[in-house]
C-alpha positions as CSV (number, residue, x, y, z in Angstrom):
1,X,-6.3,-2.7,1.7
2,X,-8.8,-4.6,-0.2
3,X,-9.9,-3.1,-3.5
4,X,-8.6,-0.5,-5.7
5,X,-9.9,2.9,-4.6
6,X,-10.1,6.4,-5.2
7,X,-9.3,8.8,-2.4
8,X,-9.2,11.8,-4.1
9,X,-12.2,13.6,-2.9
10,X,-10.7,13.0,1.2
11,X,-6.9,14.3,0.3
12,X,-7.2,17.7,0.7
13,X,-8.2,16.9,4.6
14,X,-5.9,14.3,5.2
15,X,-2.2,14.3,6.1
16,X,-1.1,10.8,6.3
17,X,-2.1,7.7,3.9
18,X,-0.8,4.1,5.7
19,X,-1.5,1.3,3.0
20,X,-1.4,-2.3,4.3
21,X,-2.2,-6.2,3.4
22,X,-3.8,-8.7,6.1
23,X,-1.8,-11.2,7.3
24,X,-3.1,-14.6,7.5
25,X,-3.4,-17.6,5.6
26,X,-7.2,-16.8,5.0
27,X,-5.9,-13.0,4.4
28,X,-7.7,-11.5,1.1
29,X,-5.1,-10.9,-1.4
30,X,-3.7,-7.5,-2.0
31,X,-2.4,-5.7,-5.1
32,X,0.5,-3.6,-5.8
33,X,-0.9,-1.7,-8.3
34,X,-3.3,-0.7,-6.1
35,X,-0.8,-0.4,-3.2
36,X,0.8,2.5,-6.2
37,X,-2.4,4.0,-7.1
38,X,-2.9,5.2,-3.8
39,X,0.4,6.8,-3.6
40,X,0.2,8.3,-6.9
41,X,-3.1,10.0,-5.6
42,X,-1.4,11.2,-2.6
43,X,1.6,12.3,-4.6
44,X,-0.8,14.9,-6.4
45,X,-2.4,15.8,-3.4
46,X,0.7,16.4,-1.5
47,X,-0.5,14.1,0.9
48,X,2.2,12.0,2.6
49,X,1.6,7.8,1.8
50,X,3.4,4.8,3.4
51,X,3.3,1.6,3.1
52,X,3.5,-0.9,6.4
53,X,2.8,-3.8,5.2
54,X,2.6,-6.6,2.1
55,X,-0.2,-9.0,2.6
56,X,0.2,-12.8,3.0
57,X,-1.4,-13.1,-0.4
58,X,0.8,-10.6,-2.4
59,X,-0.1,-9.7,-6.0
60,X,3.0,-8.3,-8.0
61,X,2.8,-8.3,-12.1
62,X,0.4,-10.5,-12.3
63,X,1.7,-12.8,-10.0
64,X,0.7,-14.0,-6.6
65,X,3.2,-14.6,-3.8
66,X,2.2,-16.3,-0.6
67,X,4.5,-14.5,2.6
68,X,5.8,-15.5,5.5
69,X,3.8,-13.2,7.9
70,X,7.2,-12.4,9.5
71,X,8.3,-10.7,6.2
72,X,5.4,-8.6,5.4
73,X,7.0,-5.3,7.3
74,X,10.5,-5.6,5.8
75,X,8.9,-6.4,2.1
76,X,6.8,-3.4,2.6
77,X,10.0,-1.1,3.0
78,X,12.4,-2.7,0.5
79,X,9.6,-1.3,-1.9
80,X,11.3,1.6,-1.3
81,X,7.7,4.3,-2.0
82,X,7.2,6.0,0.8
83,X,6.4,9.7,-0.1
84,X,7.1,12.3,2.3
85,X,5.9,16.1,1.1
86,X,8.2,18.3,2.3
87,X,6.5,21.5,0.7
């Protein structure tokens, strides 16, 4: 991912949403608030969102963290915002 978008007008045809960061050290930095704006969107769409990966460049609260490449996956999940719709 990255940029902030807005997926709304694809949701109603989609049935997965897998957010991710690069990983390098010349990765482009990624955001979490727009790592959570895309799950908010899915949320109201019913549309089920994981995220797989932080990137190398990591932007949390205003701050950047640089990753080990080898923690990106396991960052990812101790976010703990996975949505699954189970409607």
């Amino acid at each position: 991912m990255l940029e902030q978008i807005d997926l709304s007008t694809y949701l109603d045809t989609i049935e997965l949403v897998v957010v991710g960061g690069e990983s390098d050290y010349k990765a482009r930095p990624l955001d979490y608030d727009w790592v959570l704006d895309i799950r908010r969107q899915c949320m109201e769409y019913k549309v089920d969102f994981e995220f797989r990966q932080c990137g190398t460049h990591f932007i949390k609260d205003g701050k950047t963290y640089n990753l080990n490449v080898r923690m990106l996956c396991s960052q990812a999940r101790k976010a703990g915002i996975d949505y699954h719709y189970r409607g």
